[in-house]
C-alpha positions as CSV (number, residue, x, y, z in Angstrom):
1,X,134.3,65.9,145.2
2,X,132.2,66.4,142.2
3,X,129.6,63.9,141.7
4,X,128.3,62.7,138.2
5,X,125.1,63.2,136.7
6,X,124.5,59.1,136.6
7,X,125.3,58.6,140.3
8,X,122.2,60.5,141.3
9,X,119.9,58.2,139.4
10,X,120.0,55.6,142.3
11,X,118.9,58.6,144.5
12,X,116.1,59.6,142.0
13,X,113.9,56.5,143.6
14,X,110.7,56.3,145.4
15,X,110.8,57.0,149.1
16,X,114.0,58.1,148.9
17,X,114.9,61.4,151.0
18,X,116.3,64.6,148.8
19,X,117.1,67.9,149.9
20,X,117.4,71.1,148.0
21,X,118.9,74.2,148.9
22,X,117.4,77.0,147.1
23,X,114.2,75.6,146.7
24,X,112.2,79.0,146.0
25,X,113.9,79.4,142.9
26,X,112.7,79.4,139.8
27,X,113.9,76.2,138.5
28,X,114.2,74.7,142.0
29,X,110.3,74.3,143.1
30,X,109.1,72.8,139.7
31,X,111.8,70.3,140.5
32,X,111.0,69.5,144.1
33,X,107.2,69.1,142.9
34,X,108.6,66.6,140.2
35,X,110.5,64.6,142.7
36,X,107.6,64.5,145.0
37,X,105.3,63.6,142.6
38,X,107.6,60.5,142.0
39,X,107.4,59.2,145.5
40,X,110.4,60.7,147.0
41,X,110.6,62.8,150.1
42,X,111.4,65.8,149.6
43,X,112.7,68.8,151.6
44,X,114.4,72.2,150.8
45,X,115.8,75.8,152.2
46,X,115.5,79.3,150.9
47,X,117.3,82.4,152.1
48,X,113.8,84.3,152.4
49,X,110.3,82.7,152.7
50,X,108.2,84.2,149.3
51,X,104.9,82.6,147.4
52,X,107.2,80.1,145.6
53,X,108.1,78.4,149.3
54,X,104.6,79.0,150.7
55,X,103.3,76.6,147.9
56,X,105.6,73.8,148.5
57,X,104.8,73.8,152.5
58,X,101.3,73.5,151.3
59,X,101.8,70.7,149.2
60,X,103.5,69.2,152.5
61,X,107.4,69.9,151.2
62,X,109.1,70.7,154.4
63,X,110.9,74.3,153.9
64,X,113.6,75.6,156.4
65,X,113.8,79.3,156.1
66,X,117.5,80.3,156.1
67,X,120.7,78.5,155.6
68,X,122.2,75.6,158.6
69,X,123.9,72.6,158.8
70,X,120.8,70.9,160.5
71,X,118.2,71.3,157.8
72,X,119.2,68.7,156.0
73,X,118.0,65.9,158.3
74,X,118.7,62.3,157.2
75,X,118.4,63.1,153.5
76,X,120.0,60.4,151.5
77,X,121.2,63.6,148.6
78,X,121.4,67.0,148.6
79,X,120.4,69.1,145.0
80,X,121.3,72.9,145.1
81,X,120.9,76.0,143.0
82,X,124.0,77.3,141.3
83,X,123.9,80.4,143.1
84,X,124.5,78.2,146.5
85,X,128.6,77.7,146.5
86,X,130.7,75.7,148.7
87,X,130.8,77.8,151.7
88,X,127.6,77.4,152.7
89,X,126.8,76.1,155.5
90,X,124.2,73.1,154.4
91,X,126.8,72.0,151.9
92,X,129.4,71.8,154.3
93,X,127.4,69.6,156.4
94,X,126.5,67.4,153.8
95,X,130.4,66.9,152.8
96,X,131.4,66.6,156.5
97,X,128.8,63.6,156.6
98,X,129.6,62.2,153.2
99,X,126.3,63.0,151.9
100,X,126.5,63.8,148.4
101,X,126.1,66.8,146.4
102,X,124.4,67.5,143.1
103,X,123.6,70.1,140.7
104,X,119.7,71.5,140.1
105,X,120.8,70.8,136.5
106,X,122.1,66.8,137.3
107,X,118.4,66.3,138.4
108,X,116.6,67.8,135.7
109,X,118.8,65.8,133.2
110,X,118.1,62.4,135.0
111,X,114.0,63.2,135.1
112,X,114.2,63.2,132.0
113,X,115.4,59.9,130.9
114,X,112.1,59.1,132.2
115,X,110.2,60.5,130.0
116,X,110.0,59.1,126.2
117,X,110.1,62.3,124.3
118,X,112.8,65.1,125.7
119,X,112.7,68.3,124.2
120,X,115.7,70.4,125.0
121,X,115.7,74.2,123.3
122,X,118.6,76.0,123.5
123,X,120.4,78.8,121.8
124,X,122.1,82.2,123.0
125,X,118.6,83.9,122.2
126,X,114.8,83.1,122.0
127,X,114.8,80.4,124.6
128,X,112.3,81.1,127.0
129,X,110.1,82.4,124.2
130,X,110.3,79.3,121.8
131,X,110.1,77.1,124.7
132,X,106.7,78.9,125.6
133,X,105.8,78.5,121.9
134,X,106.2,74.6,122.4
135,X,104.5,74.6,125.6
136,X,101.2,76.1,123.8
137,X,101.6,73.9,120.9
138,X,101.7,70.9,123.3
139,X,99.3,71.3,125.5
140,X,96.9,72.4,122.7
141,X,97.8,68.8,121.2
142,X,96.9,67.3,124.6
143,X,100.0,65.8,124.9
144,X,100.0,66.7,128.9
145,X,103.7,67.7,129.1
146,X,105.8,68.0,132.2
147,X,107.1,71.5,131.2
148,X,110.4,73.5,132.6
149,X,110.8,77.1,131.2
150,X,112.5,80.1,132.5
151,X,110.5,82.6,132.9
152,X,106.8,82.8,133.6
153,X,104.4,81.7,131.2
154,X,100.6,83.1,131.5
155,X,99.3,79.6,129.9
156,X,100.4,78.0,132.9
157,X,100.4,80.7,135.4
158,X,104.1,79.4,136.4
159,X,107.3,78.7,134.9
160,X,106.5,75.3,135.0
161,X,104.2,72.5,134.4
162,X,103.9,68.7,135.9
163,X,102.2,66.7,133.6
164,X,100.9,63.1,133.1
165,X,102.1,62.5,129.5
166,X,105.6,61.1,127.6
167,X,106.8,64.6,127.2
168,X,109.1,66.9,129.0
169,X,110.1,70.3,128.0
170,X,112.8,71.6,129.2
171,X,114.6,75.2,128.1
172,X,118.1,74.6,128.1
173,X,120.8,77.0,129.6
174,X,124.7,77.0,128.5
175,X,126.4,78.6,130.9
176,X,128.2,76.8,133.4
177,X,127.6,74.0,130.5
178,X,124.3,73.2,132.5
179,X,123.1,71.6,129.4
180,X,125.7,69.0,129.4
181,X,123.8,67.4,132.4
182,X,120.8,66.8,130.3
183,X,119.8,63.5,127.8
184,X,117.9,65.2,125.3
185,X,115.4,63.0,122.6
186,X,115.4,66.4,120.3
187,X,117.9,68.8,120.9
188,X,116.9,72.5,119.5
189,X,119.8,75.2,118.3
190,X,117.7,78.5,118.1
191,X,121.4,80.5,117.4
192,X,125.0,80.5,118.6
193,X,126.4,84.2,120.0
194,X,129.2,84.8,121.8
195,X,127.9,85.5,125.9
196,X,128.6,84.2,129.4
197,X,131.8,85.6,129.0
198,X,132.6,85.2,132.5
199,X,132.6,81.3,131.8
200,X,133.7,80.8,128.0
201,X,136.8,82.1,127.0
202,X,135.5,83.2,123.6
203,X,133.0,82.6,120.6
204,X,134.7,79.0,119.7
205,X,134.9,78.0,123.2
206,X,130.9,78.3,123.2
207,X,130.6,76.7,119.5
208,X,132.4,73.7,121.1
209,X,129.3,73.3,124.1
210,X,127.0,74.0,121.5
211,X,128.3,70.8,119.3
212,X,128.7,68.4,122.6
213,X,125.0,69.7,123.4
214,X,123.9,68.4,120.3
215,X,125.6,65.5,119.8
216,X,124.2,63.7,123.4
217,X,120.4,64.1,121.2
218,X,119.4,60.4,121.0
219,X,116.5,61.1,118.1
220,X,117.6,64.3,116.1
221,X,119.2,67.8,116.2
222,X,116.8,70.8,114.9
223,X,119.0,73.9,114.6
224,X,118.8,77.6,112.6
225,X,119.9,77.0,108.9
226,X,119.9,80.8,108.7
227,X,122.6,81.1,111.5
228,X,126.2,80.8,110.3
229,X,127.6,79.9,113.2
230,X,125.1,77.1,114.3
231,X,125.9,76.2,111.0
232,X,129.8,76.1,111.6
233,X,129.1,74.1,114.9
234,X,127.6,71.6,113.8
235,X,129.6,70.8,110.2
236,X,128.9,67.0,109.5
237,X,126.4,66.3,111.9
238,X,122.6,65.0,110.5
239,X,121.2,68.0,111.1
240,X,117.0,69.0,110.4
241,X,117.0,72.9,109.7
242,X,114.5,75.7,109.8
243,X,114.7,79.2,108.9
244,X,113.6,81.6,106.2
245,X,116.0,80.5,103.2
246,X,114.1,78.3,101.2
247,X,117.2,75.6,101.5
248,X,115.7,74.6,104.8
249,X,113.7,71.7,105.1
250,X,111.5,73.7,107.8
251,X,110.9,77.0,106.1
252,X,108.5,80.3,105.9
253,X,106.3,81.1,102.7
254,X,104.3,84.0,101.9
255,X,105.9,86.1,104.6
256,X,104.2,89.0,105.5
257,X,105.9,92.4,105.8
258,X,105.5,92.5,109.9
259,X,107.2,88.9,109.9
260,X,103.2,87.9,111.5
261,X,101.9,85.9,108.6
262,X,102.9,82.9,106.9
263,X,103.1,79.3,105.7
264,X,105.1,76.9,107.2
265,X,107.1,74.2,104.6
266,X,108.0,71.0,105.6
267,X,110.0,68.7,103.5
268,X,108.1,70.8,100.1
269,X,104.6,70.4,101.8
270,X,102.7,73.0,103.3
271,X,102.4,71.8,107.4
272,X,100.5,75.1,108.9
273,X,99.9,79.2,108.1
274,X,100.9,81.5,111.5
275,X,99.0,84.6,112.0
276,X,101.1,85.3,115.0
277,X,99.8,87.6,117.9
278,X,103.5,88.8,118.9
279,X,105.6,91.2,116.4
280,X,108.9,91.0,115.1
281,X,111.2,88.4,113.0
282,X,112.8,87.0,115.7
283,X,109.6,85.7,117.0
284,X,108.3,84.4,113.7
285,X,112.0,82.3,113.3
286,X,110.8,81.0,117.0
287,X,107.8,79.8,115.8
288,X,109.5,78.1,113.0
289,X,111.7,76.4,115.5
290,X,108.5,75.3,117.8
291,X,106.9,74.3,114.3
292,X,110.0,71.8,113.4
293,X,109.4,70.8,117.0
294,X,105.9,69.9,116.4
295,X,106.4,68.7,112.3
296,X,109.5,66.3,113.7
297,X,107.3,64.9,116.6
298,X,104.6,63.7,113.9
299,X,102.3,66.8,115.9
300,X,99.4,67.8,113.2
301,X,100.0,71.4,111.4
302,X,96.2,72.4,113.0
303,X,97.4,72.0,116.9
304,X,100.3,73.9,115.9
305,X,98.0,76.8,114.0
306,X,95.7,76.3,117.4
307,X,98.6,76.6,119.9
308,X,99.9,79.6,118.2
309,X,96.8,81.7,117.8
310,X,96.5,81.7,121.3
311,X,100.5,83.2,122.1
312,X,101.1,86.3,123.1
313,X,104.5,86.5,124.6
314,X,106.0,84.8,128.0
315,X,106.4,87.3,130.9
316,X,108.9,89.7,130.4
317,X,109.4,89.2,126.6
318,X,107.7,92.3,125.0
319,X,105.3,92.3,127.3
320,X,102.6,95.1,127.6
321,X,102.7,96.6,131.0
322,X,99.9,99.1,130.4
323,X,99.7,103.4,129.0
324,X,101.0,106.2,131.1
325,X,100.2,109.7,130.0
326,X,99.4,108.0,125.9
327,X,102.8,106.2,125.4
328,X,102.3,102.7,125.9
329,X,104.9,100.7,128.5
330,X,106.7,97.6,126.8
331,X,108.5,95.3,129.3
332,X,111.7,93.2,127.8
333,X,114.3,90.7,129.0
334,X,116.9,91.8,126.0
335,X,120.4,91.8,128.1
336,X,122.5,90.8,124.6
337,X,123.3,93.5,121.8
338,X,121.4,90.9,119.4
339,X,118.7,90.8,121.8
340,X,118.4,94.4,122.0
341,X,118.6,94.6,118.1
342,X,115.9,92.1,117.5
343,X,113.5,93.9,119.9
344,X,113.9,97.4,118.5
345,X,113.8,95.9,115.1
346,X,110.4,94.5,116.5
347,X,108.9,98.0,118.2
348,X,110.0,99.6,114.6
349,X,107.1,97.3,112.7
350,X,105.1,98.8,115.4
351,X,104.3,102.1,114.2
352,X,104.7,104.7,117.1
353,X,106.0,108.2,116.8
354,X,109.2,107.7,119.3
355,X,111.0,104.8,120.9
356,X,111.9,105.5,124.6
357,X,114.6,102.8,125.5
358,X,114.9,102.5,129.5
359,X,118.3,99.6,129.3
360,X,119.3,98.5,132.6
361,X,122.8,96.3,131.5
362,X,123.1,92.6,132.9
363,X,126.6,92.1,135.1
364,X,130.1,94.1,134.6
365,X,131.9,91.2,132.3
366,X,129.5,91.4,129.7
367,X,129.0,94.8,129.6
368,X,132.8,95.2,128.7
369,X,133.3,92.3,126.8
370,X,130.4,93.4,124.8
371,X,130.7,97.2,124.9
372,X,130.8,98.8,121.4
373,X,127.9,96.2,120.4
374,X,125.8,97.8,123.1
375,X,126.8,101.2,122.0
376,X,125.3,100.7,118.4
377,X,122.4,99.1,119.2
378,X,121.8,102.1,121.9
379,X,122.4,105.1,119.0
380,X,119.4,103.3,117.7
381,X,116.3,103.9,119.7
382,X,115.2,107.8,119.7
383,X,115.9,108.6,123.4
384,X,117.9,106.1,125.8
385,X,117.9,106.5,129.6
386,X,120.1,103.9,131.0
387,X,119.8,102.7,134.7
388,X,123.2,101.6,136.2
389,X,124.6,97.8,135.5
390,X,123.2,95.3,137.4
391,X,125.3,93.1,138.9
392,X,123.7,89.9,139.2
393,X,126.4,87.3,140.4
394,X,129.4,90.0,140.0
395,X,131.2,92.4,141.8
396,X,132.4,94.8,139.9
397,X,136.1,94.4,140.1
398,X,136.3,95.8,136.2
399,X,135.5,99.6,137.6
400,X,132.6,99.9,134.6
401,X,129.8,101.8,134.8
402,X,126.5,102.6,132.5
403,X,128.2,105.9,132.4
404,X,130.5,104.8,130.3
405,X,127.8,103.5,127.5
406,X,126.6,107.2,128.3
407,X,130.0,108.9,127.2
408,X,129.5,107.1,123.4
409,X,125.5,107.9,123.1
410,X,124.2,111.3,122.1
411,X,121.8,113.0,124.5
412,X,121.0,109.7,126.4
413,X,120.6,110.0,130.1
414,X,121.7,108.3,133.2
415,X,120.5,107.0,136.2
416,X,121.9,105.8,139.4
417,X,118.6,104.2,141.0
418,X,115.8,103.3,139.6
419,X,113.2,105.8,140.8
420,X,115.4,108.6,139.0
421,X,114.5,106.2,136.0
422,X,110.8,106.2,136.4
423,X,110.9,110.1,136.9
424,X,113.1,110.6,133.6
425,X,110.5,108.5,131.9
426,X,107.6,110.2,133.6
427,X,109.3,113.5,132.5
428,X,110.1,112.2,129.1
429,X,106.2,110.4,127.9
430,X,104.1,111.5,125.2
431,X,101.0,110.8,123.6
432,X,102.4,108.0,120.6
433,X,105.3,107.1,122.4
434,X,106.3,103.5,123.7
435,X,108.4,103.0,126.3
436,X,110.2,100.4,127.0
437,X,112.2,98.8,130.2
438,X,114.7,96.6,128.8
439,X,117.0,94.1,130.6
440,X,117.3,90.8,132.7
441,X,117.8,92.3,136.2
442,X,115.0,94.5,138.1
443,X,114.7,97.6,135.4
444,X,110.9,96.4,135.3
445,X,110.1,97.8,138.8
446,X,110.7,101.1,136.9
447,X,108.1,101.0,134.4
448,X,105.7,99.0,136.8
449,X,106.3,102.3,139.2
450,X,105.2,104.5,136.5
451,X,101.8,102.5,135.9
C-alpha cells in the first residue's frame, strides 16, 4: 500500500527511529543528516560502501552495507531512493511487519513545511544550475539556508547544505511527479519540454504536472515569460515573470553580445547589473530566474550582484576539466536536444577554432522518442564522436543504438566503450580546439582519462 506524503509527518519527530535504503545517494545523505539534525534516529543501507556512507558513520548514522531484511531494526518508518523497488529485500520486510514505506521525495516535502521560506526550482532545463545560482545568492545574503541541489556545487563542496536559517532550497525534479510531494512557499518554472518520456505520455501530459506543481505554491509562482509553453501551462494563474522580453516584470537591460552583462528590471526599477563568470544565454535567463528569486524574497540587488560575481558553474555544467595537447576539455550534463543546443550555442560565444562534441545519450526511450532532435543538434558541432547510450534505469528492449544517431550525421564517429572515446579524442585534439564530454551518465570518465 502506498502511503501519503502527510502520514509521514508524525514520523518526522524527535527521537523517532527512520531508516533509509539508499542512503549514499545523492539526495539520500543530505536527508538523513537533516533528520538527524532534528533529533531523530537515523539509520540507512547502500549497495556499496563509498565517501558519501563513510561520512554518515562518522557522524554516528548507522550504515548496513548491502541489502537484508534485518537492517532495518525497530525503525518506526522506512524512506528509500527511487531506484530501490519492491523486490527488495528491506522493503519486503518492512511490509511483512507493517512498517511503512515512504518516498525520499515524501520526506523532503514534509522538511520543508518547517521551514518559513521554501524555494522549489524546477523546469525541464537549468535546474541544478539556477538552483546553484540561488544557493550563492543566499548564502552571500547570510540567510544560512538548508540547501538540496542535484549535483555538486563547489561553494559548498557537496550537493547539499544544512543550515540554521528560515530557508530551504530545494531543486525540484518531475519525473515520477516527485515534485508533487513537495509544499513549496515559491515555486520557480525555468521552462516546460517534453522529457521523461518513459513516465509522461506526451508534452500535455507534462504541462499538466507542471500546472499542479505550481498551483500547491503557498506565496507565488515565478516562471519564464519568454517560454511559450510555461506560458500555456499556467493560463490564468497570478503568475510573476522573468525573461528577456521587456513585458516581464523581471527582465534584462543593456544585454551584452556574450549574454554576460547586464541590468536586471524589476517592476521598471533597476534591482542589480550581472557581469556573469559563466557564458551563454541560457545561463544569463538562469540568473534572471535566481534574481526574481532574490527581488520576490525582498533580498537586496547588491547580495545578488555579490553572490553572482563569485559563480562559475555547478559541477558538471560547463565545467573546465583542464588542456590536453592545446584544446581545452569542457565537461557537460546536456542529455536533452535543448540542452545540447543551449550549450553549443554557449561554446560558439567562446571563440575556438573547432568544437569536438564527445555525446554519450541518456537511456533508450528518450533517445528514440527524441531522435531527429538529437540528430540536428549533432550536424551542429564540427566533429561528433558519440559513445554508446547509456542506459541508466533501462534495458534496452527498443534495439537502439548510438549507431543509429551515427547513420544520419556526416563523418561523426562511434564508440562502443569509453576508452575507444578518449583515444578518438586524443587522436582528434588540436591546438584551439575545445572538447567537450557531454551527457548525464559516465561520458566524463573519458575526458578525465585524457587529462
Amino acid at each position: 500500500m502506498e502511503h501519503n506524503t502527510l502520514e509521514l509527518q508524525q514520523y518526522i519527530q524527535p527521537g523517532k527511529k527512520v531508516h533509509l535504503i539508499g542512503i549514499g545517494g545523492v539526495s539520500m545523505r543530505p536527508l538523513g543528516l537533516v533528520l538527524q539534525g532534528m533529533g531523530l534516529i537515523v539509520s540507512g543501507s547502500d549497495m556499496n560502501s563509498s565517501v558519501s556512507t563513510d561520512e554518515l558513520i562518522a557522524k554516528g548514522i548507522r550504515v548496513e552495507i548491502g541489502h537484508r531484511a534485518e537492517n532495518i531494526g525497530d525503525a518506526d518508518c522506512i524512506i528509500r531512493t527511487a531506484a530501490v523497488h519492491n523486490d527488495n529485500p528491506e522493503i519486503a520486510g518492512a511490509r511483512a511487519r507493517g512498517i511503512p514505506v515512504f518516498e525520499r521525495a515524501q520526506a523532503w516535502g514534509i522538511i520543508m513545511r518547517a521551514y518559513k521560506n521554501a524555494i522549489c526550482i524546477s523546469g525541464t532545463h537549468g535546474k541544478t544550475t539556477t538552483t546553484s545560482m540561488v544557493a550563492h545568492i543566499l548564502m552571500a545574503a547570510q540567510m544560512d539556508p538548508t540547501v538540496m541541489i542535484g549535483g555538486y556545487l563547489p561553494l559548498l563542496h557537496a550537493g547539499h547544505r544544512v543550515g540554521q536559517g528560515d530557508t530551504i532550497l530545494l531543486e525540484s525534479c518531475e519525473y515520477c511527479d516527485s515534485f508533487l510531494n513537495f509544499f513549496p512557499t515559491l515555486a520557480v518554472i525555468l521552462n516546460i519540454e517534453a522529457d521523461h518520456l518513459d513516465y509522461f505520455k506526451d508534452l500535455a501530459d507534462v504541462e499538466k504536472s507542471f500546472r499542479e506543481f505550481a498551483d500547491l505554491s503557498t506565496g507565488g509562482i515565478l516562471a519564464n515569460g519568454d517560454d511559450e509553453n510555461t506560458m500555456q501551462t499556467l493560463k490564468g494563474m497570478d503568475v510573476v515573470t522573468f525573461g528577456f522580453d521587456a513585458k516581464n516584470r523581471v527582465h534584462a537591460a543593456d544585454v551584452s553580445n556574450d549574454w554576460r552583462r547586464f541590468d536586471v528590471i524589476c517592476d521598471g526599477k533597476k534591482y542589480c547589473h550581472f557581469a556573469l563568470p559563466v557564458h551563454g544565454h541560457h545561463n544569463a535567463i538562469n540568473a534572471l530566474a535566481a534574481a526574481g528569486v532574490a527581488w520576490m524574497m525582498g533580498i537586496p540587488g547588491d547580495a545578488v550582484e555579490a553572490g553572482l560575481a563569485t559563480f562559475h558553474g555547478a559541477g558538471r555544467r560547463m565545467e573546465f576539466k583542464g588542456t590536453f595537447n592545446g584544446a581545452d576539455v569542457y565537461d557537460d550534463y546536456a542529455h536533452h536536444p535543448g540542452e545540447l543546443s543551449a550549450t553549443i550555442d554557449a561554446v560558439r560565444t567562446m571563440g575556438y577554432k573547432r568544437i569536438i562534441f564527445a555525446f554519450q545519450p541518456h537511456t533508450y526511450t528518450r533517445t528514440k522518442a527524441l531522435f531527429d532532435d538529437f540528430v540536428e543538434q549533432l550536424k551542429r558541432p564540427d566533429i561528433v564522436v558519440l559513445a554508446e547510450i547509456y542506459a541508466a534505469r533501462e534495458r534496452n528492449t527498443i534495439g537502439i543504438s548510438s549507431k543509429d544517431l551515427l547513420d544520419k550525421l556526416p563523418g561523426g564517429y562511434y564508440c562502443a566503450t569509453l576508452p575507444e572515446v578518449t583515444e578518438k579524442l586524443r587522436e582528434l585534439a588540436q591546438p584551439g580546439d575545445v572538447i567537450l564530454t557531454v551527457g548525464a551518465g559516465d561520458i566524463y570518465r573519458a575526458g578525465e582519462a585524457l587529462l
